[in-house]
N, C-alpha and C positions, 0 to 999 in steps of 0.2 A: 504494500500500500504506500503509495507518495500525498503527501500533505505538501502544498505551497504552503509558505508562509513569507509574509509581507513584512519588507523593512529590514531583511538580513542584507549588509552590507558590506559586511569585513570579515575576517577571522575572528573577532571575538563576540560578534553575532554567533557565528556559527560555534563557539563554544557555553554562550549563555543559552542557548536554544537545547543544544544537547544534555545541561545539567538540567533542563526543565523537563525532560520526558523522560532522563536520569532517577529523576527524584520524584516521578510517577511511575518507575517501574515498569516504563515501555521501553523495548529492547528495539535499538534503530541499527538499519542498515549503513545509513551511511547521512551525513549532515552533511550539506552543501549548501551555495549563494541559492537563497531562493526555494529550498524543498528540505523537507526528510524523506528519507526510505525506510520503511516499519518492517520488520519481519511478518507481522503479522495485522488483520482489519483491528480497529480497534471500535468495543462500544461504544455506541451514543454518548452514554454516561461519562466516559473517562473520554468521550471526545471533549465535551463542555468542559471539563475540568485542565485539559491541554490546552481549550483556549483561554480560559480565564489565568492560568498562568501563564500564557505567550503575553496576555493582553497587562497583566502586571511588569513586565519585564519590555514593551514597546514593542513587541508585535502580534501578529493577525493571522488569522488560517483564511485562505484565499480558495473561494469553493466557485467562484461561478470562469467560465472559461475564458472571456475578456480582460476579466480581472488579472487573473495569471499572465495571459502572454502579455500585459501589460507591465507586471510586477519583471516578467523574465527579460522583457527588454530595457528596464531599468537596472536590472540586475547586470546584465552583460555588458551595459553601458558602465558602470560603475566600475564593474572587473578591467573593461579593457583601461581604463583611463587613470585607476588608482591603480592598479597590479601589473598591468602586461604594458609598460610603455612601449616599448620595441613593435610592437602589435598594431599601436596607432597610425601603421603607414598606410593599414587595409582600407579599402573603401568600406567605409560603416553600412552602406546598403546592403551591400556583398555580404558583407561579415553579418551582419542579421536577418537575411534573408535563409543563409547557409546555417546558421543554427540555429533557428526557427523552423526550418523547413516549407517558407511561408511566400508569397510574392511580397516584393517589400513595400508597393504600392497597398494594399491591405492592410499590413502593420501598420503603415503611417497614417492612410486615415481612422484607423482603429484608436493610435494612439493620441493623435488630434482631439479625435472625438470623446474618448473618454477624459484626456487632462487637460483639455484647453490650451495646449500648448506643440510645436512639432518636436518629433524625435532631433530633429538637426538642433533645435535650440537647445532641447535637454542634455544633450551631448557637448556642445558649447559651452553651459552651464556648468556642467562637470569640471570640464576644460579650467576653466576661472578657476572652479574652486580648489582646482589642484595646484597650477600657478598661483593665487593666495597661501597654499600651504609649504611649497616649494619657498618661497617669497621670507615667508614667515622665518623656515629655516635659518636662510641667507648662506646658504653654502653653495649657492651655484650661480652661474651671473644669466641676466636676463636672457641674452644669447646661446646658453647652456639650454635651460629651458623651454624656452624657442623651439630649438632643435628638439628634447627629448621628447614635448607634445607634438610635434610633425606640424608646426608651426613655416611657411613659405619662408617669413621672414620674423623680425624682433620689429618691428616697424606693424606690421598684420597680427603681432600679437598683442602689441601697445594699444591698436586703435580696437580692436575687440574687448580689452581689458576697460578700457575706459568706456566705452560703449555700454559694458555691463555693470561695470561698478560706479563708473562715475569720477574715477581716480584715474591718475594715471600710476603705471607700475611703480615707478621714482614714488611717486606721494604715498601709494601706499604701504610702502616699503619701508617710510619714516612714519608712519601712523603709531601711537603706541597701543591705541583699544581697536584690533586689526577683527571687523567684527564676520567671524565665516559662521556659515550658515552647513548647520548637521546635513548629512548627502542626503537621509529622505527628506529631508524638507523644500529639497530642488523640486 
């Protein structure tokens, strides 16, 4: 049995998730961005009680099917952009179309439709907020950066940065209350 669940983001999603069905005594196949694998169905009863504990701990069991391919293209967006830099050179169509198994014409009005928002901006999105944590660091120069997001240029990454933030990378760079915003809440 796989359960979606909503808002897994990192690796320590994925370890707070598995001490929650740990400490219900449900034996999991395997925790991943976005799902568990259950050895076995599990009751009704001890379904509600996996979600009121997901829902203590900031996430959601994700039951209707829009919902899911929606949670999984934020999920692979987030992976490729915070984990697989090297990865960013793919065309994000391509690369969600292909593990989706989907037209990507579909996913986008899918994902349009249900967030108000397009997959290219949410992706974007990402984008900043990983250059604000990179930033944050300050162990790489803007041009470092540039490059490891598959940025054209430091010039194309400066005017999307301020586009979005409203800063330019310099200012916000000297900001001291550097305010990022948690990835689910992109």
């Amino acid at each position: 049995m796989k359960l979606y669940i909503k808002n897994m983001v990192c690796s320590r999603c994925k370890m707070v998730v598995k001490s929650v069905f740990e400490d219900l005594g449900i034996n999991t196949l395997s925790v991943e961005l976005g799902f568990v694998e259950l050895e076995n169905d599990i009751p009704e009863n001890q379904k509600k009680k996996v979600l009121h504990q997901l829902h203590a701990v900031g996430f959601d069991i994700i039951d209707d099917k829009k919902s899911r391919t929606i949670d999984i293209i934020k999920t692979l967006i987030i992976d490729l952009v915070h984990h697989k830099d090297h990865d960013l050179k793919t065309n994000l169509s391509n690369y969600l179309s292909q593990q989706l198994h989907q037209d990507y014409n579909s996913l986008s009005n899918l994902f349009s439709e249900i967030e108000n928002t397009t997959i290219e901006k949410y992706f974007i999105n990402q984008k900043i907020e990983k250059v604000k944590e990179l930033l944050m660091y300050d162990e790489m120069t803007l041009s470092e950066i540039s490059y490891q997001l598959n940025y054209s240029s430091v010039g194309y990454l400066s005017n999307q940065f301020k586009k979005i933030t409203g800063f330019s990378p310099t200012y916000f760079k000297q900001l001291k209350d550097k305010k990022r915003k948690q990835i689910e809440d992109l």
